[in-house]
Every structure is written in structure tokens, then in C-alpha cells.
Steps between C-alpha positions, in 0.01 A plus 500: 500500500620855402592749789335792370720747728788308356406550148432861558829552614668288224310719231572809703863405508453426124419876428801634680724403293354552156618821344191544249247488807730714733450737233203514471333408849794785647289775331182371589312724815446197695854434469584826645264450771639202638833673473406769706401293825844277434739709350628837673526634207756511208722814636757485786325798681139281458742193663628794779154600555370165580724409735514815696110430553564120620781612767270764597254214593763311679594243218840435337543489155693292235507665144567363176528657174293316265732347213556195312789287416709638298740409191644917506772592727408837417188427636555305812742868536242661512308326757768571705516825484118482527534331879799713613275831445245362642734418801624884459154606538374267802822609709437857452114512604618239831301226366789188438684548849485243746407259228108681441538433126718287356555360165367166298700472186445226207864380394357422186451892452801601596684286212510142656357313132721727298731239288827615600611610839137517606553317859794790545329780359186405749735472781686806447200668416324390890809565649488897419100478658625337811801744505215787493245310740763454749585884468107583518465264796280276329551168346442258195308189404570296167344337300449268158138445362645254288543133668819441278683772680468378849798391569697815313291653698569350839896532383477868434308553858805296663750738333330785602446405868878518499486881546146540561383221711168670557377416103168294486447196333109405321467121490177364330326231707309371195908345379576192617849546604345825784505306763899402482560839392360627802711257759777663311394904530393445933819688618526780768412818284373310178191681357286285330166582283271210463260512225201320443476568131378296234711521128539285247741248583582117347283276734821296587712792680129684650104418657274662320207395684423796762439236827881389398651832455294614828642171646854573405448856608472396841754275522743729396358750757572239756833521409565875475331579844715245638840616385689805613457681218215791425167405286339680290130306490326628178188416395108647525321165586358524848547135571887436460523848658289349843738232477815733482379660808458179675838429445656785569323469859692159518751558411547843724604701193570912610245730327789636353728137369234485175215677331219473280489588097234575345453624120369861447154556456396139548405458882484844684267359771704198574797785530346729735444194705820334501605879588294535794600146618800657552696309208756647224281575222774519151232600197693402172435836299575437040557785303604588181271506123558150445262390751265264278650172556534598826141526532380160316718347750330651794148424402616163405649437816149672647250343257180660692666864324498399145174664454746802453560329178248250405239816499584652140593137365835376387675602146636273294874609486 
């Protein structure tokens, strides 16, 4: 029997990543209007904006500047330079010290695919954002949307935590290989984001089915909350989340030895209530013109939203 949620996402996921529709469905008002309640917007002063609002309500923010991977070192140069103003720009208006905003960068956009050089290019390239966080008092988390990359991308955090040993990792909990991954990231100091996300992945290295990836999810959260390193729980279902808080009690975790993530515009009521529990609150704030695969992902991840979309019908791209 079909999963109808599952086939909404898989179709949603389908229109990501086809050019012709992205076209098309990027211009559309409905579009835009799903954009608007997940996106900040596309400018780094719309990004600035956003987050001074969220740390005036007590939440900490995460931004990322909305970007794909990239073949260009040009390009992945100028994403760059697009984080480190934005890093100028948080520092000056007192909204990255202490850690209130930090960073979530892609590797993929910052050159990791290119075909030559791209895993040093990438490197380099987060290596001059760290160097800036560290001087803004803030920090980094990486990144690779691409299950191929994982281990680059696990080398290129190592490297980094060389200098910086603050810098973030994102593992997936829907991969296989998470759990391991995690009994090897549960160090003193090791910041950690687990996501619950759903992509398309071969069925042999991921669960697809969302009782397995929930399943996984909290297996790995086991682990996390029982290291010595610092969690970063992210998610919006209410469920895992209750069970997240139960272990935290169990495991006599410090209000501030973890925090919740949640993405922007998705869940404000389950925010203001993790908030007044007296939790960390981290609200993981996109950016940037290219926000429409962004987007699909979110309402596929969030099926119960694609009536954003699914009013106005879908173009054939």
C-alpha cells in the first residue's frame, strides 16, 4: 500500500530539483507566499532583520544563505564573501556575540563538488568564516545536503576543529551509518546537529519509512545526550521532542549543555514554548533569492503545508 505522505514528499522532492518547474513555479504568487513565512527574505539586511526580531524574543538563531552546489569557484567566492558580510553586519548591530547567531554553511556551496581542488577550496573557504565567527564571537555549523559528501564532510569538520574546535557538525539520522558516526562525534565540546530529515537516498545506505527514520532519530539522541559533547536536537515534531525532554531529565543534562532547532517559520508555538520551558531555543533562519528548492524541501518534509503549492496546480517543467 502507498504512503500517501511519502509520495507527497517524493513528488515534492521531485520538483526541487527540476530546473523547468523551478522556473516556472519560482514566479508563481503562491510560490512567493510560501517563501515569505520560510524564507527571511533574499537580502542580507531581510536575513539581519529576522534575526534581530528572534533574539529579541529570547531565541538564538542559525542562518544560512540559501545556495546550491556549485561547479564555479567564482561562485562558491562569492558565497563567501556573502557570509563574511553578513558576519560584518551581525557583529556590528551586537547580534552574533556570545554565540546568538551563528552560521550553517553547505560545503557543497562553498566549492566542495567543484572537479579540481574542490575539498580544498571548501575547506579554505570555511576556514576564513570560522576565522570571522571566532572574531564575532559566534560560531559555525557545516554541512553537505548531498549523502556522497559525508565523509568529506566529516574530514573537513575534523580539520577545522583543529583551530576552531567549537565548529558544528549536521548528521542525518535517516543514513544508516548516524548512529556510528555519532559514538564517534560524543567528545567534551563536540557540537552536534541531529536532523530528522527525509532526502532522497539509495535504500541500502538510508530508512525511508518515517517510523524508521523517527526510530533511528532517537537512537542517535540516546547517544548524543549521553556523551560529553553539546546537542543540537532539531526537529518540529512534538513527539520525538517529548521524548528529548524526557531524556534530558535522565540524563541530568544543564539547560545550557544542548538546545533545541527549529526551522524558521515552521513551528512558532512549539518555540515560544520550548522558550518559556526555559530551554535554548536556536531558530535556523535561510536567506538569499535562491530559496525555491529550499522551500519544496520544507513542505515536503511538512506535507500538511503543501497546500502552499498544490493550490494553483503544478506546471509541467
Amino acid at each position: 500500500m502507498i504512503d500517501p505522505s511519502a509520495a507527497l514528499r517524493q513528488g515534492l522532492l521531485g520538483l526541487s530539483r527540476r530546473d523547468g518547474v523551478r522556473r516556472v513555479m519560482g514566479r508563481t504568487p503562491v510560490a512567493r507566499s510560501a517563501a515569505r513565512r520560510l524564507v527571511a527574505g533574499e537580502t542580507t539586511e531581510d536575513c539581519v532583520r529576522a534575526v534581530a526580531a528572534l533574539v529579541a524574543d529570547g531565541r538564538l538563531a542559525s542562518v544560512e544563505f540559501l545556495g546550491r552546489d556549485t561547479g564555479d569557484a567564482a561562485r562558491a567566492s562569492r558565497t563567501r564573501d556573502t557570509y563574511l558580510g553578513l558576519i560584518s553586519v551581525l557583529k556590528e548591530r551586537g547580534l552574533a556575540a556570545a554565540g546568538a547567531t551563528e552560521l550553517s554553511v553547505d560545503l557543497g556551496a562553498l566549492g566542495q563538488r567543484l572537479a579540481h581542488d574542490g575539498a580544498k577550496i571548501a575547506l579554505d573557504n570555511a576556514r576564513q568564516l570560522c576565522e570571522a565567527a571566532a572574531g564575532a564571537g559566534t560560531t559555525v555549523t557545516i554541512d553537505a545536503a548531498d549523502h556522497t559528501a559525508t565523509d568529506a564532510t566529516l574530514g573537513i569538520v575534523h580539520d577545522l576543529r583543529a583551530d576552531f574546535p567549537w565548529v558544528g557538525a549536521v548528521l542525518h539520522a535517516q543514513l544508516r551509518r548516524t548512529e556510528a558516526d555519532c559514538r564517534e562525534l560524543v567528545m567534551a565540546g563536540s557540537r552536534v546537529r541531529l536532523s530528522g530529515d527525509i532526502r532522497p537516498v539509495p535504500e541500502a545506505l538510508a530508512f525511508h519509512d518515517r517510523h524508521e527514520v523517527d526510530l533511528s532519530y532517537v537512537r542517535c539522541l540516546k547517544i548524543l545526550l549521553e556523551g560529553d559533547g553539546y546537542p543540537m536536537i532539531a526537529g518540529h515534531d512534538a513527539r520525538l521532542i517529548e521524548i528529548a525532554r524526557s531524556l534530558v531529565d535522565k540524563e541530568l543534562r544543564s539547560a545550557e549543555s544542548f538546545e533545541f532547532q527549529l526551522h524558521y517559520g515552521v513551528r512558532t508555538d512549539l518555540e515560544q514554548s520550548l522558550v518559556d520551558a526555559g530551554y535554548r531555543v536556536r531558530v535556523h533562519v535561510p536567506y538569499g533569492d535562491e530559496w525555491y528548492p529550499y522551500v519544496i524541501r520544507r513542505l515536503a518534509e511538512h506535507p500538511a503545508d503543501a497546500r502552499f503549492l498544490l493550490r494553483s496546480g503544478t506546471p509541467k517543467g
